[in-house]
Every structure is written in C-alpha cells, then in structure tokens.
N, C-alpha and C positions, 0 to 999 in steps of 0.2 A: 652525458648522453640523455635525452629526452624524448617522449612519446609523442609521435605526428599525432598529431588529431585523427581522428576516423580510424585510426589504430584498434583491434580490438584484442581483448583479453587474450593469451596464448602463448604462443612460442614463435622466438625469428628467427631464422638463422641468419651468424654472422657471416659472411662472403671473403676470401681472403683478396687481399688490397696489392698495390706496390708503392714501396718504399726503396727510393734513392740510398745505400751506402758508400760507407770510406770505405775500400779495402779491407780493411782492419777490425771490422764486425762481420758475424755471421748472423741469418733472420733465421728462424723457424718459425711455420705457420704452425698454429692448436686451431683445430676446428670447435666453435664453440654456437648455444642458443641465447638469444636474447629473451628473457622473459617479461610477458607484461601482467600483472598480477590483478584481482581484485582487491578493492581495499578494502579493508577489512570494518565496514559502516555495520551500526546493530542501532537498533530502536523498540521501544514497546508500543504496544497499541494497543487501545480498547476504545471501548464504542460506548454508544447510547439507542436502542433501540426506539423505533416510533412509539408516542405513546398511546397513541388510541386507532383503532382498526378503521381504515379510507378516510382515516381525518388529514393523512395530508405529510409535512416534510419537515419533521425535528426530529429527524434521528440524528447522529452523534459520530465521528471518527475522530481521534483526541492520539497522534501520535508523540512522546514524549522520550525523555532519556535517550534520545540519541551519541553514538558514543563515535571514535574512529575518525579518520582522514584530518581533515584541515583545519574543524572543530564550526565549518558552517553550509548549513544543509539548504534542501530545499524537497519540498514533496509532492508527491500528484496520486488521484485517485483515476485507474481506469486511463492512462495516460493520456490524461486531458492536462493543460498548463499546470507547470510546477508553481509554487507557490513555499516563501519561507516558514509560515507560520505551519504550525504539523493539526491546528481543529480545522475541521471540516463540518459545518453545519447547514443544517435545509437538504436533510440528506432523505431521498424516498427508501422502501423499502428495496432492496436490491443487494446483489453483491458485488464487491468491489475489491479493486486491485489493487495494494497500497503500494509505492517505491520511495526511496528516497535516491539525493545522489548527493555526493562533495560542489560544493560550491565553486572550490577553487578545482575541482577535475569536473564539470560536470560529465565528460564521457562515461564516466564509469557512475550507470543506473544500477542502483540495490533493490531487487525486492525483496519488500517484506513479507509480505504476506497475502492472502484471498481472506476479507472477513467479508460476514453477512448480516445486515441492517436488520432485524424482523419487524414483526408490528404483533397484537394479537390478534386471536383467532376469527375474534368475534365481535360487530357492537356490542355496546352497553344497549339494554332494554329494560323497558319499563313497563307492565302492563296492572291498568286499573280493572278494580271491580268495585259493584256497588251489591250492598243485598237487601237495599231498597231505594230505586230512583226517585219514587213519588213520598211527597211526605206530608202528613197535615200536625201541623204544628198547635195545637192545643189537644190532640186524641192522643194519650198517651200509648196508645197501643201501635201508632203509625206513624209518628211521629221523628223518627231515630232511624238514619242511616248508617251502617260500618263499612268503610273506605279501607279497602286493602291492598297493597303496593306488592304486587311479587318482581323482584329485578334477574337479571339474566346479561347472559354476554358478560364480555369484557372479564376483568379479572376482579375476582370478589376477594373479601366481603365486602359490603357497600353500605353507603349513608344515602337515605333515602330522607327527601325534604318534600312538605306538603302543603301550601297554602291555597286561597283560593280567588276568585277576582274580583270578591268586593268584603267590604267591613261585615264585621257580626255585627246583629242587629240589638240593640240595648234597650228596655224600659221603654219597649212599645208597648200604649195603651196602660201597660200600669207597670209597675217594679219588680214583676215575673213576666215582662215580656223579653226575656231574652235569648238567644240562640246559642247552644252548647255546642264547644269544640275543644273534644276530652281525646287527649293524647295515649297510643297504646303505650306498650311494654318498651324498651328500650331507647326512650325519648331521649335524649341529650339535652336539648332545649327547644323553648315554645314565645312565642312573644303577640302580642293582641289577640290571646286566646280564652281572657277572662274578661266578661264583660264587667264596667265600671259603674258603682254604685247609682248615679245617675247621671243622667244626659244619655250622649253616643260617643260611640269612637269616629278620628275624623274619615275624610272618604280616602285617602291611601293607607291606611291604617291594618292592612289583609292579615289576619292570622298566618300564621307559619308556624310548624312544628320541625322539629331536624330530630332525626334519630341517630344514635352511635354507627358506628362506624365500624358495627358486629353485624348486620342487616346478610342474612343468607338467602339463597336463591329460592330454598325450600322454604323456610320461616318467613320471610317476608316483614311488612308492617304496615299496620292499621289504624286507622282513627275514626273515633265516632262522633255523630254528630248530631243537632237537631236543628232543623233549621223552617223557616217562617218563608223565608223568599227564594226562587231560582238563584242559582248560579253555579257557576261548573269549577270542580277542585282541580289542581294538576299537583301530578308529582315530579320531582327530577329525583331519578337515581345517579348516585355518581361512585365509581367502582374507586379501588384503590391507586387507581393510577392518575384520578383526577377526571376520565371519560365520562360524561353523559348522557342520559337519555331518559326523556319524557313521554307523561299520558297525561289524561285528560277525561274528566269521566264530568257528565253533566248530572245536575240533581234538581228536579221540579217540587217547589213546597210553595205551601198554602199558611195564613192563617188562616186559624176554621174557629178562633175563641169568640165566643160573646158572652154578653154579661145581661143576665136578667134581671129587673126588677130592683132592689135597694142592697138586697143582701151582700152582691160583691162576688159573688159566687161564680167561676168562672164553669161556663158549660161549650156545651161541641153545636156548632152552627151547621144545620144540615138542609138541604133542598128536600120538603115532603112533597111525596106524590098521593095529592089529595081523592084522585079520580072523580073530580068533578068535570064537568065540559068544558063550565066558565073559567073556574080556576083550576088548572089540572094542578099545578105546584106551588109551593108560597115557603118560604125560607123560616126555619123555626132554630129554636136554643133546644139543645134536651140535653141531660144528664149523661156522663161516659160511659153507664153501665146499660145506657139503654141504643148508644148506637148502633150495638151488630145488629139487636131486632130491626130498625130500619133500616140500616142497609140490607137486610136479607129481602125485604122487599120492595126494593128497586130506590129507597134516596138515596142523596148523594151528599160525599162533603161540600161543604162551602155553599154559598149565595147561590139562588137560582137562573141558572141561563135564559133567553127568550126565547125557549122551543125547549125549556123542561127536559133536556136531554142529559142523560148521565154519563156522566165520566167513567170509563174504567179503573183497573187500579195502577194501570202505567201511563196516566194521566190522554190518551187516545178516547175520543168519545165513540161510544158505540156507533154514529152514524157513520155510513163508510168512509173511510180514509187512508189513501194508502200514498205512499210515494215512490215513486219511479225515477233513478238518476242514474243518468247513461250519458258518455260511456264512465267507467269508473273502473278501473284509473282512469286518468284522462290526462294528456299532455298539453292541451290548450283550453278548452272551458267544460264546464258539466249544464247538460239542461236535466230540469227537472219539470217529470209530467204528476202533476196531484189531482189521484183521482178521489174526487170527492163529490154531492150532491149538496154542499153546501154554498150557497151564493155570496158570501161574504168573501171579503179579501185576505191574500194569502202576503204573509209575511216573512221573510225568512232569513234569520240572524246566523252568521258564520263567525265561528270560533275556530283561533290555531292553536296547536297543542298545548300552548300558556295560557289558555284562558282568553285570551286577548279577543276582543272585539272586531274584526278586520273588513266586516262586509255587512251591509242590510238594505233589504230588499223591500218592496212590496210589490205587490200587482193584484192583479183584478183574477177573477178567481178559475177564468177558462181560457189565460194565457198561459203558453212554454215560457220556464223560466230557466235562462242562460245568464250564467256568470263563469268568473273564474278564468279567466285570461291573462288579466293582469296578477295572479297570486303567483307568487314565487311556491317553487317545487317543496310540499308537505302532505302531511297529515293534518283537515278540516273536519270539524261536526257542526254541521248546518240542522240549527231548528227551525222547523218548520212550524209555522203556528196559521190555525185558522179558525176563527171565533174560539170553542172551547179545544178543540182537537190540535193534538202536539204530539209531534214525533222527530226523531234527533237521525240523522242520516251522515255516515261519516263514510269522506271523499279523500279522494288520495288525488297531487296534482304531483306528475309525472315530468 
C-alpha cells in the first residue's frame, strides 16, 4: 500500500471491497483507518545577524543536523524555492520562516521554526572637536591644537583611527621647523608621526594614530598637535563589530617664525599698526613675551595684508564676511551668496568626510556660486577663502 500524492497527513478510512469465494471459506469484514503519518524530520538552526545598522544584507540562516526520513533533505525560507544546501546568505533584517522536507517524499513539508535576522540599533558615529582651529606656529602660546574623537552608535567599545591629508612638515627653515603629532592615552599604534632628523617625509606619507580597542563613548580620544600649514584631520571610529563612521574637522595654521639679525634667535612675526597715513602697517620680528602687548592693540600675526586689515582669532577678517548656503541639505546642488565688501576673488575648496579634495572653485567676487550636483550623497566642508578672510561651511547632499 502507498500514499497518492496530494494525500495529506491524517486518517482514511478503509471501505469494504468484494471478493469471489470457494464455498468452502467464510469472509468477515473488520472495519479499519488508514493512517498517514508525519515523518518524523528534526534540524537545528541558527543565524548570523546583520552586522551593521542600513548597511545592507549579511545576515545568516545556517540550518544543520538534520536527522529522519530518507537521510536527504531540502529547505526554503518564507516558502520561496526549496534548495539542498540548509545556509542561507544576503539575508536583510526580517523574519523568516524556516521548513524543511524529505527529498524522496517531498509532500511532507516540516517546519521548523520562525527565526528573526536583527541588525543594531544604531550607526556607528563619530564626532570631532577642536579647541583650537586657528594656530600660529612659532607663538608658543597658540600654536597647539587638541583633537578629540567622541564615538557613539553601533556597539562599543571602539578603536578610533586618526590621520590627516597631508605629511608633517619637517626642518622647515631650520632643524626646529617641525610639526608635532603627539598621540593621547590609549594609543595602540602611530606611524609617520615623528618627524625625521633631516630632510621631509614623502607626499603620501600622512600620520596615523590607531587607539585600542577600549575607546568609550564617554571617554573618547585625543591627539595633539602643532601644526605650521592648513589641513583638515579625520577620524574613523569602528565599533566591535567591525561598523564605521567618520569626521572631519579642519585646522588653519600659519608660520608666523622669523629670524632676526645674526643671533639665530627665533622670534614671532607680527603685522604693526604704525598709525601713520603713508605707512599705516609694516611687518616686524618681536620677542614671545612681547606679543600679547601687540596684539592688545590691534596687530596681528603673520605678514601684512594690502589694506592692513586684522585677522581675528578664528582666522575671519574683521571686514564683513559672512556666507550664506541654501538650500542645506540639498538633494541636487548648494549655492552659495558671500556677503562681503571685498573686491577680490572668491575661492572655494570642498572636502569629504576623508579629507579628500573633491571640488574647487573660483569666481569673481559678486557672482552666486553653485556646485554640488554631480557629488554623490554626503557629509562636505567647503572653505571658503577670500584674500585674508576664511570660513569653513559644512553641507549635507541629500
């Protein structure tokens, strides 16, 4: 006796028949059920959840130990096509329906079970700060930035890594021209972070610091720095599951050293405001201990500009300057209106969250300036630079 196809699990009853006899026998009918059983299929299951939150489809279904029936199976999630093999990979966050069946019966479907893919809760984030953007590189007193990484999201603790987008600068001008980048507390490792007794490092050569792999959301980590020329740090946080996420913080520095006379004596380079008519300012060396008396009244660091105007101390010059960038966010380009009364041309360099160079601009100084169309969907800091006046404006493309 054998089971029709499309037969389904249960009870049959048998029907009584006729049969031809000799004389010489008697029938009795027994009324009886025909059963059709499940068979008795078992398997384990586990998963692999996604590992990083809207990153996408590596989660995991891994059915194994299958025991029972004919000893050859097949499986399906969500009763989509059965398939021999019991992983299941490219799986989104969702729940699913696991079965298996006998190969040699397929009629008889087993499920196993309802399992659920997760993801976590939250990206991985990163956010920079600086506690000083502007730096003048020979004034000991202004000279030094501290760069602080706080991470967040995802699942901690995290290893926070910090380079920036171009070499330190070595044995400019003389054998203490060099830019410091001094690692905080919980470094792990550092590499082009000491400069080289002489010469320079080459141009791909970027410092990088990596921290353990202790990095908490409240503790964070820091590095300090001294730097001589522009350029913007980024950090990547990466949580323990391997997830992602950066910043980007810009830092404007100056040399401001000069050397007077024979001695060797390295002094602070400052724009004097002479209050003459003919020469209102004229560029002078003076001693470190004497430049807050000048700047208290009104010079400035560095070389003097053509209209003797002073810088503030987040590198914006007092003449008005302001930037205006609309809309923001912005799904297809950003313009930007620069109010200014200065007649020179406006420039304006875009960075993405690495560092990286992706855009630069110039124009004339009372044209709307539009970009950003062709920029693939991020987080940008567009510097804006115009004769002395600078200001960093950061844009989100949508």
């Amino acid at each position: 006796m054998s089971r029709a196809a499309g037969e389904s699990i249960g009870n049959y009853a048998i029907g009584q028949g006729s049969l031809a006899l000799n004389p010489n026998y008697d029938l009795d009918y027994v009324g009886a059920d025909f059963e059709i059983v499940e068979l008795p299929l078992t398997a384990t299951v586990t998963k692999k959840d996604v590992t990083c939150n809207g990153e996408g489809n590596n989660g995991e279904i891994n059915i194994s130990n299958p025991s029972g029936g004919s000893g050859s199976y097949q499986y399906r999630l969500n009763s989509n096509s059965w398939q021999s093999s019991g992983n299941f990979v490219g799986l989104l966050p969702n729940a699913y329906t696991v079965e298996m069946r006998d190969t040699a019966h397929p009629g008889f479907i087993k499920f196993i079970c309802t399992i659920t893919i997760l993801q976590p809760t939250s990206s991985v984030t990163a956010s920079c700060t600086t506690s000083n953007n502007t730096l003048y590189f020979g004034y000991t007193g202004d000279q030094t930035s501290t760069i602080t990484v706080k991470p967040g999201g995802g699942e901690g603790p995290y290893t926070v890594s910090l380079t920036m987008n171009r070499p330190l600068m070595a044995n400019v001008t003389t054998n203490t021209g060099d830019e410091l980048w001094a690692c905080g507390a919980n470094t792990h490792s550092s590499s082009n972070n000491v400069c080289p007794a002489t010469g320079s490092f080459q141009p791909t050569q970027y410092p990088v610091s990596v921290s353990t792999n202790t990095i908490t959301a409240s503790g964070g980590y820091s590095l300090n720095v001294t730097l001589m020329a522009d350029t913007v740090i980024t950090a990547t946080v990466t949580d323990k599951n391997g997830c992602t996420g950066t910043c980007s913080i810009p830092i404007f520095a100056e040399d401001v050293r000069c050397f007077n006379g024979n001695s060797g004596n390295t002094k602070v380079q400052l724009c004097h405001k002479t209050g003459s008519g003919k020469n209102p300012c004229t560029t002078i060396c003076v001693d470190s201990n004497a430049v807050a008396e000048h700047l208290a009244h009104g010079d400035f660091f560095g070389k003097c500009t053509s209209n003797c105007i002073s810088p503030d101390g987040d590198g914006k010059s007092v003449m008005p300057f302001n930037i205006i960038a609309y809309p923001n966010p912005s799904n297809n380009e950003f313009t930007f209106e620069v109010e200014s009364s200065s007649a020179e041309k406006i420039t304006i360099t875009v960075f993405d969250i690495a560092g990286r160079i992706v855009k630069q601009i110039e124009k004339e100084h009372d044209a709307l300036i539009q970009f950003g169309d062709e920029l693939p969907r991020g987080v940008y800091l567009s510097v804006v630079e115009q004769g002395s006046n600078r200001k960093t404006v950061r844009v989100i493309k949508e």
